[in-house]
N, C-alpha and C positions, 0 to 999 in steps of 0.2 A: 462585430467587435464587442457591443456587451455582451452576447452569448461567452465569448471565450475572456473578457473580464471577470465576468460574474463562477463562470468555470476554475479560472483560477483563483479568485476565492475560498472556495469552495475546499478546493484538494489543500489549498494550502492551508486553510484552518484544521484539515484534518491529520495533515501532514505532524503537524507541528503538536499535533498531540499523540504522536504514534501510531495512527490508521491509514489501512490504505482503501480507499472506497473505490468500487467496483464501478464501473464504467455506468451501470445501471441503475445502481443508488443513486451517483452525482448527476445523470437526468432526473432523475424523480426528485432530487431534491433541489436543481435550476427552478424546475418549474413552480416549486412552492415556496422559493424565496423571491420569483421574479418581481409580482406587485410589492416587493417590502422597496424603503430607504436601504441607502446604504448603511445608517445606524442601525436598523435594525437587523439587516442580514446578518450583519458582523454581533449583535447582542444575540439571535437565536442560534447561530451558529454556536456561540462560547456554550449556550446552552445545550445543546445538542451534543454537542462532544461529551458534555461534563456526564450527561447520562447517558452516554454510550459507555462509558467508562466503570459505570455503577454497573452494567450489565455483565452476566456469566456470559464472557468470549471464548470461542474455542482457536482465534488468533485474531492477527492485527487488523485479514482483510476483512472491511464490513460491507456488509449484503444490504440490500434493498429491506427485508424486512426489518432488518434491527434499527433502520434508520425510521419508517413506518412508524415500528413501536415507542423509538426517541421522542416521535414529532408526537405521539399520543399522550406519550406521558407528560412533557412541554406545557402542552395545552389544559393541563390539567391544575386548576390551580386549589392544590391542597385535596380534600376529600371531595369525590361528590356525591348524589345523593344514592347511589346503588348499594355505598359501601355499607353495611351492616353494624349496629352498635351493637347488639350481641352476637357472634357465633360459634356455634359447636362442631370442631372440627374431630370426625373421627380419625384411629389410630389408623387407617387404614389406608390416608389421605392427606401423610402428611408429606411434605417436601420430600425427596432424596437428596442428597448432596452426596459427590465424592472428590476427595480431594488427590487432584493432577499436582505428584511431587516434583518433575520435571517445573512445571511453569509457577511453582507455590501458590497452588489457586483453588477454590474450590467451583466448582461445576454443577449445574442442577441437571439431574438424571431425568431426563421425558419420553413417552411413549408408555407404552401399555405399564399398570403395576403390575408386579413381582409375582409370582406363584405364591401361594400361602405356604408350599410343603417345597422348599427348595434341596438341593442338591448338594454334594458335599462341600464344590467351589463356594455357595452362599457361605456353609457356617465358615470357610476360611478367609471368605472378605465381611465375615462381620466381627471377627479379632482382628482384622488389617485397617479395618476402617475406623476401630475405637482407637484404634493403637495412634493412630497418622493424627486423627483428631487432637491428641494429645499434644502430642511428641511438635506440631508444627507451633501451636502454642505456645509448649516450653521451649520450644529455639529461640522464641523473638522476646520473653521472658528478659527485663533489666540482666535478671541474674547471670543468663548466660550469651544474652546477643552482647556483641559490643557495644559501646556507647559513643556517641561522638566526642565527649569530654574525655575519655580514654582514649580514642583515637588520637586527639590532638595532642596527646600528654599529658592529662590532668592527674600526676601523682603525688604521690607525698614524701615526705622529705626523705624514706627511704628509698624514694625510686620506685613503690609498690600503687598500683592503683589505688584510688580510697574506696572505690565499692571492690568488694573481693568478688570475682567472677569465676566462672565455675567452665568446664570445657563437657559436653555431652559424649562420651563414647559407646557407639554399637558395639554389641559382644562380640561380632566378628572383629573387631580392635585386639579384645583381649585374646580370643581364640589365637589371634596369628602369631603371636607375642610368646617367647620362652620366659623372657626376663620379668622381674616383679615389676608390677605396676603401684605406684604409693598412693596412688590420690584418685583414683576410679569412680564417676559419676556415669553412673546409668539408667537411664530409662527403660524402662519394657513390663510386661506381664507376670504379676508373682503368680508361680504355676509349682505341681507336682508334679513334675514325670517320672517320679520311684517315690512309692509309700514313705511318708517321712522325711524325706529330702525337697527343700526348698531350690527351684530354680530361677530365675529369671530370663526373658524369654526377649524378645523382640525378632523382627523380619529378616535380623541376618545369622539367630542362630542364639544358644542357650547356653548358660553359664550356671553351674549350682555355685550355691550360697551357703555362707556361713555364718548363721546369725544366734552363736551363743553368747556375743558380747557386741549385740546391735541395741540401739536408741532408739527409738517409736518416736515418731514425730505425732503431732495430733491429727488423730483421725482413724477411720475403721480399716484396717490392712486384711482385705480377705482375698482367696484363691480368686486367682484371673481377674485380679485390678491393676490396674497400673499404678506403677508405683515407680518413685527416685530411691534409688540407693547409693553410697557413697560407701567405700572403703579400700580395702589394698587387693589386689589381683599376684595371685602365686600359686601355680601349680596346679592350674584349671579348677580354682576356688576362688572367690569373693568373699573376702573374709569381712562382711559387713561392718562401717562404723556406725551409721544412719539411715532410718530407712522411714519414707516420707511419702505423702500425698503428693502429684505436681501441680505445678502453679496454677489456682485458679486465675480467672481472666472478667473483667468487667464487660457485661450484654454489648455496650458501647463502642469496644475495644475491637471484641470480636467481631462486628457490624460492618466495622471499616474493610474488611475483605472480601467481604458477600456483593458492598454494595447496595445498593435499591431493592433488593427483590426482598420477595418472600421467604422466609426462611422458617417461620414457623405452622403455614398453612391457611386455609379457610380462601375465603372465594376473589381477594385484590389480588392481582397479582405484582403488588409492591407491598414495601414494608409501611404498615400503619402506623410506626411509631414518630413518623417524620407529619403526619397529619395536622394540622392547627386545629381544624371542623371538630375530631371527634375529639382530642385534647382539651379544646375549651367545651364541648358535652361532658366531658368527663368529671373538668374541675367544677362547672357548674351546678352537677348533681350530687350537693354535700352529704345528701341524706340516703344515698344510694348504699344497698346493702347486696351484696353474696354471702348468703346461710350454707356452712356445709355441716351436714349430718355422716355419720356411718353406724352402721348396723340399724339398721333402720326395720328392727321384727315388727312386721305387721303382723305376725301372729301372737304377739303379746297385747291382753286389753292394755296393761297400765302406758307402753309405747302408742297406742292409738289413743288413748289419754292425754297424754303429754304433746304429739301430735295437734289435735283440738285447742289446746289450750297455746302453741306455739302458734295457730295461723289466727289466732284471736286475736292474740298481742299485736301481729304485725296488720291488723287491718288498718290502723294509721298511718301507718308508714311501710307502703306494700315494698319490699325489696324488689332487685333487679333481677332475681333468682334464688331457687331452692336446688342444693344440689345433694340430693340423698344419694348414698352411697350404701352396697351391702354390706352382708347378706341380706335379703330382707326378709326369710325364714329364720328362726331361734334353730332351726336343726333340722338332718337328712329324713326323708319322709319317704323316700324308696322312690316307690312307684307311682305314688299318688303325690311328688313333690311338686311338679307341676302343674298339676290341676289346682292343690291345695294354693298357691301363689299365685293361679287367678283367680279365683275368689279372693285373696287378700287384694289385690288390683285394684278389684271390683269395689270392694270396701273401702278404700281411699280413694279412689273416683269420689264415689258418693259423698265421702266424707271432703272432700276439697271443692264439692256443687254448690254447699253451705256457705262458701264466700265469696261469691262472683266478681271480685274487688280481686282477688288475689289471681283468680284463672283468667281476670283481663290484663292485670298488670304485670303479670311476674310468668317465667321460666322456670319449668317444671322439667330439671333434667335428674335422670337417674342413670348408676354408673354400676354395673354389675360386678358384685363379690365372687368370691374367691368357691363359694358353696352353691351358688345360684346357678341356673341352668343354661347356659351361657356358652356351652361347648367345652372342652378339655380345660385343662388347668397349664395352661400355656399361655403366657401372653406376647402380643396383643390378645384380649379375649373379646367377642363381638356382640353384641349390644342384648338385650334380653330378649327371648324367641316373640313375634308378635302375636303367638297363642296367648303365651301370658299376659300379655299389656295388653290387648284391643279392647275391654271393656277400660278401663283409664282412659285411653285414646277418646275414646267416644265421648267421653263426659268432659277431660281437660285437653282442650286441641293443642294448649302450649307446651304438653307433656312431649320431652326430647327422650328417646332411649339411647345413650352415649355408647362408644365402646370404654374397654379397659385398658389400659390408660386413655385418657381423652386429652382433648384443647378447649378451651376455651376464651377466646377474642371479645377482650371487652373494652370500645372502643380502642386504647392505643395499650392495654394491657394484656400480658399474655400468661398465661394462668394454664400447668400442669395438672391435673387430677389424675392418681391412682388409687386405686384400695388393694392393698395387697401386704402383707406384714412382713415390708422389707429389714423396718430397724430388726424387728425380731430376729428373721435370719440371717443380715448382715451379722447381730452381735453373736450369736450362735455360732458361725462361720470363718470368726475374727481371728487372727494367729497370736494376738496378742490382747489383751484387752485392757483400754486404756488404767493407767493408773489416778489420773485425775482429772477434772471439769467432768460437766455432765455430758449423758449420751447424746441427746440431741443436737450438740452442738459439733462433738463427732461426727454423730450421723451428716448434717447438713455439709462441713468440711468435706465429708467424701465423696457424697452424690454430685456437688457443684464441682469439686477438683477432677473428678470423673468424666463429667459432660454424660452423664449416664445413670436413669432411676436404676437399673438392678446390675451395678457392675459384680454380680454371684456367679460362680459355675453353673452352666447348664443343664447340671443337676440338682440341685437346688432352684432353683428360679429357671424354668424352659423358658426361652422366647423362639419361636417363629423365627429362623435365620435370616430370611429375607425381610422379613418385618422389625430387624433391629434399631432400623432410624428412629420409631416410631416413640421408643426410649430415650433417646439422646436430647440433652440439654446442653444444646451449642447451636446460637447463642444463648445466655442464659434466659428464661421468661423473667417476669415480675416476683410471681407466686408460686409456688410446687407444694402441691396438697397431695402427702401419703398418709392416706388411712390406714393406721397400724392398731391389734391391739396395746400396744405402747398406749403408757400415758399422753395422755393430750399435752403439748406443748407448741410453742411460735418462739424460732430465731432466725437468723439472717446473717449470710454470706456474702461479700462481692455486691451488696445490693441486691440481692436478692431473699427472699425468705423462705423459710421454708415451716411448715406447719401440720402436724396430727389432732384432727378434730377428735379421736378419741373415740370408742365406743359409746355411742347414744346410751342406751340400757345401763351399762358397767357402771357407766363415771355422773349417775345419779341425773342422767340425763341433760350433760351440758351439751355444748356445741360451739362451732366456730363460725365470727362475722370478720368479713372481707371487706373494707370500705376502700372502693377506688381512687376515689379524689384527695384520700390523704395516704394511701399505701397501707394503712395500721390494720391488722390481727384486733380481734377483740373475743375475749371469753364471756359467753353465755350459759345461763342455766334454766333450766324448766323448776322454780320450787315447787313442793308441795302444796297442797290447797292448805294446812293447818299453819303453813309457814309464813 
């Protein structure tokens, strides 16, 4: 009799949250709620559901493992000690997600990774997958979901809603249509399918555009971004009035769809940012620094100069990490480039033995440029060959070799690095180029509206088709570090920032500090000794 009380229970708590659990779960989980109260079945129960729920289902029924993994996660109260306050997640390792338009949900892809040289279906689920990323976004978007105060009536005294709402239409809308359309919002891909001609694109088919007497909204508008356009449709033209970024989204926001899990990588398999443990490490550690450098020539004396004199400075106050960024040659050296860069190796080994305070306390990661030997000029690009580094290795054991772009997990913060001189060929690439504010705040608006470090043709910018995830910035992190020769600059989106440490050599040898426990960018410089 309490077998089949305790049974009903069980199903009915799960009932009543939309699950139906498998004959085989609801014994395995009799047995581990039998020694509770009934207060308590009934309190672990609410629990269990609540994170069954955070979890990527692939439907309502639940299996014996996902209840397993509920009960682990249960048990876990907050962080425990395995989890890692720094980690370096390569690109190669990062989550997949694909997002099921049927059920609006996104899904974590597992089993074996991806080929690195995929096939043609890759490069066309990796414009389906930036595209969906988007587009699911801007549906729930104030602008264009409904609102409940609108549903009930809340208009104004003309009868008109007081937020003006906007309607999404697919180009197959317009495609099927003879008659003029007046007021055409669309989402999709600004593309050239004929020299010279502007199209817009999405999954159900392409529209040229006509944008002799279009608006720019702010932000970098370059081939195969996505982008919102608004104007009148007649005669299989879009006659452009406004053509715009789509709506960025707060990390928070976007978080609530994922759930629990991981979404940006590294070795928990939940999201850190819900942690209390590493939260109060985090805030506790006022004086915790992240150094990012780029162009970091070791073949220049006056850069091993300034080098010397930057890990002097911080022997008081050893940072939490050095993250050098290439190239770290001043130029192509043929055939002898790689030798010649282990011997620089070699020499910053030696030179970093000098401060045993800094090779015990701090994280020595390096992030391979765009000229370094690193394999093709395609990103992801994969970490520096171990010919080059194993004399470093041997001298600095905390020396990490990253890939290109990388992660970086510090405690509950989550930190993009790439080196690669996006602003540059974004502005290069731009169809229009802003008339006012500055670039960098362009540039950040598009990257974060994007959910994408290089939303450029792949001709300009190659990625690995199968390795596009590895790009994407959705959810948003904390930080995003692109090394550009662009001036060094720090702003911020959505809560998020975004910042170009600048060429080390160029910009009279400044550099960028990262302080976790208060979020703030700060500029550094190496002076002179006469200064």
């Amino acid at each position: 009799m309490a077998d089949l009380k305790l049974r009903r229970l069980v199903s009915s708590a799960f009932k009543l949250s939309g699950f139906t659990l498998r004959s085989e779960a609801c014994s395995f989980l009799m047995v581990q709620l039998e020694p509770l109260s009934d207060g308590e079945r009934k309190e672990w129960l609410d629990n269990l559901t609540d994170n069954i729920q955070r979890q990527p289902l692939n439907s309502a029924t639940i299996e014996k493992e996902q209840v397993e993994r509920a009960i682990q996660e249960c048990c876990r109260s907050g962080a425990d000690d395995s989890e890692p306050i720094l980690s370096v997640i390569s690109a190669f390792e990062t989550p997949r997600f694909t997002y099921n338009v049927d059920r609006k949900k996104f899904t974590l892809i597992t089993g074996q990774p991806p080929e690195i040289l995929g096939c043609a279906a890759d490069k066309a689920r990796l414009f389906r997958n930036r595209f969906q990323i988007i587009h699911q976004r801007t549906a729930r978007h104030p602008l264009f979901a409904p609102s409940l105060s609108e549903t009930l009536g809340d208009l104004d005294e003309n009868g008109e809603p007081r937020v003006k709402k906007y309607k999404l239409s697919p180009v197959e809308k317009l495609l099927c249509t003879s008659s003029r359309i007046a007021n055409a919002v669309v989402l999709g891909m600004l593309t050239q399918l004929k020299e010279g001609k502007f199209y817009i694109e999405d999954p159900t088919g392409a529209v040229q555009l006509d944008l002799s007497n279009a608006s720019y909204h702010r932000g970098l508008h370059t081939d195969n971004g996505i982008v919102l356009v608004e104007g009148s449709y007649e005669d299989r033209i879009l006659y452009v009035d406004g053509i715009g970024q789509p709506p960025a989204e707060l990390s928070k926001t976007s978080r609530a769809y994922f759930g629990n899990i991981n979404t940006f990588g590294g070795p928990s398999e939940t999201c850190l940012k819900n942690s209390a443990k590493l939260l109060k490490i985090e805030k506790s550690n006022e004086d915790g620094m992240i150094i990012f450098i780029a162009d970091v020539w070791l073949d220049h004396l006056k850069v091993m100069e300034k080098l010397r004199a930057m890990f002097e400075g911080f022997l008081g106050c050893p940072p939490i990490a050095f993250v050098f960024m290439g190239d770290f040659l001043s130029g192509q050296l043929g055939a002898s480039h790689c030798s010649e860069l282990r011997l620089k190796f070699k020499r910053l080994g030696e030179l970093l033995v000098q401060y045993p305070l800094l090779t015990e306390k701090c994280h020595f990661i390096f992030v391979p440029g765009p000229g370094d030997p690193a394999g093709p000029k395609i990103l992801p690009r994969p970490p520096l060959p171990k010919f080059v580094t194993e004399e470093l290795l041997k001298r600095v054991p905390n020396a990490i070799m990253a890939t290109n772009p990388c992660r970086l997990q510090y405690c509950t913060q989550e930190i993009v690095v790439i080196r690669e001189d996006l602003v540059t060929k974004m502005c290069r690439n731009n169809i229009h180029f802003p008339s006012d504010g500055e670039i960098p705040d362009h540039f950040a608006r598009t990257i974060i509206s994007q959910a994408h470090l290089a939303p450029l043709p792949l001709s300009v910018c190659p990625v690995y088709w199968p390795m596009d995830s590895a790009l994407q910035l959705y959810p948003l992190p904390d930080l995003i570090v692109t090394a550009d020769k662009f001036n060094s600059f720090s702003t911020a989106h959505m809560e998020c920032q975004v910042m170009n440490p600048g060429s080390f050599p160029r910009s009279e040898f400044s550099f960028k500090v990262y302080v976790p426990s208060s979020k703030t960018v700060e500029d550094s410089q190496i002076p002179d000794e006469e200064d």
